[in-house]
C-alpha positions as CSV (number, residue, x, y, z in Angstrom):
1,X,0.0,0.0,0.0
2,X,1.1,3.8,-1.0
3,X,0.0,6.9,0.3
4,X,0.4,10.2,-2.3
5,X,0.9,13.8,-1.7
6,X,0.8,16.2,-4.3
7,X,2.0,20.0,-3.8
8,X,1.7,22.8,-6.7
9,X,5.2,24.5,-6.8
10,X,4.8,28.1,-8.3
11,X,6.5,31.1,-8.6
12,X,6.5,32.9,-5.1
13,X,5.8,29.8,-3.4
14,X,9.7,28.6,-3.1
15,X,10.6,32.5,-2.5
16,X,10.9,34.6,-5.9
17,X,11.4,32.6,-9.3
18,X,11.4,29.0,-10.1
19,X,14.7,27.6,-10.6
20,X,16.0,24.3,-11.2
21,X,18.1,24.6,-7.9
22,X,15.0,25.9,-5.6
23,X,12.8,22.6,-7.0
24,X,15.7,20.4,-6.5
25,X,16.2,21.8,-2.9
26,X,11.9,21.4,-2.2
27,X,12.6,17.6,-3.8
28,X,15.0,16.5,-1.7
29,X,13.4,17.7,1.4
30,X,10.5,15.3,0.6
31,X,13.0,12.7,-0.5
32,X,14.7,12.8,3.2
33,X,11.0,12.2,4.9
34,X,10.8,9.1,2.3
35,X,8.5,10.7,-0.4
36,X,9.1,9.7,-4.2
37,X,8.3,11.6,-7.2
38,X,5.8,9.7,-9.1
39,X,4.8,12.4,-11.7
40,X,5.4,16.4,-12.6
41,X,2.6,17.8,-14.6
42,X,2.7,21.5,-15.7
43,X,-0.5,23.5,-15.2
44,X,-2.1,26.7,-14.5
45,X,-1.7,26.9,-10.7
46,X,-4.6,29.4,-8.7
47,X,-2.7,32.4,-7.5
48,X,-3.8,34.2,-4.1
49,X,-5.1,36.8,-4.9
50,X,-7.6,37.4,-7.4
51,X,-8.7,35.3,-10.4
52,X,-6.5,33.4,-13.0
53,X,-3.6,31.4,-12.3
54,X,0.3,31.2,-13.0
55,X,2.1,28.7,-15.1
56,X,3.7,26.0,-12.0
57,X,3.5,22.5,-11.4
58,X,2.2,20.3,-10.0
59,X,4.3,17.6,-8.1
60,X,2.9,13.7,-7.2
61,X,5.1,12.3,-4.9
62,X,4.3,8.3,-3.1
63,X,5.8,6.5,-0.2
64,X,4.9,3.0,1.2
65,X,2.3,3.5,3.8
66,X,3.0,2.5,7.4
């Protein structure tokens, strides 16, 4: 059995703009509390404020339940 988390990374989210080392950093820190990637979508993520989004992703990440 698996349990699943998904997070929507974003532009502001991980502090200013997105860059390959700021996602890597976010990835790892789930990777050292024994989460996996399972899948990285790109989408139109909901900003907070107002309507419309932002281009982001969206992150699936599994680990064995238990």
């Amino acid at each position: 059995m698996y349990e699943y988390k998904v997070i929507q990374i974003r532009e502001g989210l991980i502090g200013g703009k997105m860059s390959a080392e700021k996602i890597e950093d976010l990835l790892n820190k789930y990777a050292a509390d024994g989460w996996r990637v399972k899948a990285v979508t790109s989408a139109e993520v909901k900003g907070r404020v107002g309507p419309g989004g932002v281009e982001g992703l969206l992150v699936t990440f599994e680990r064995p339940r238990g």
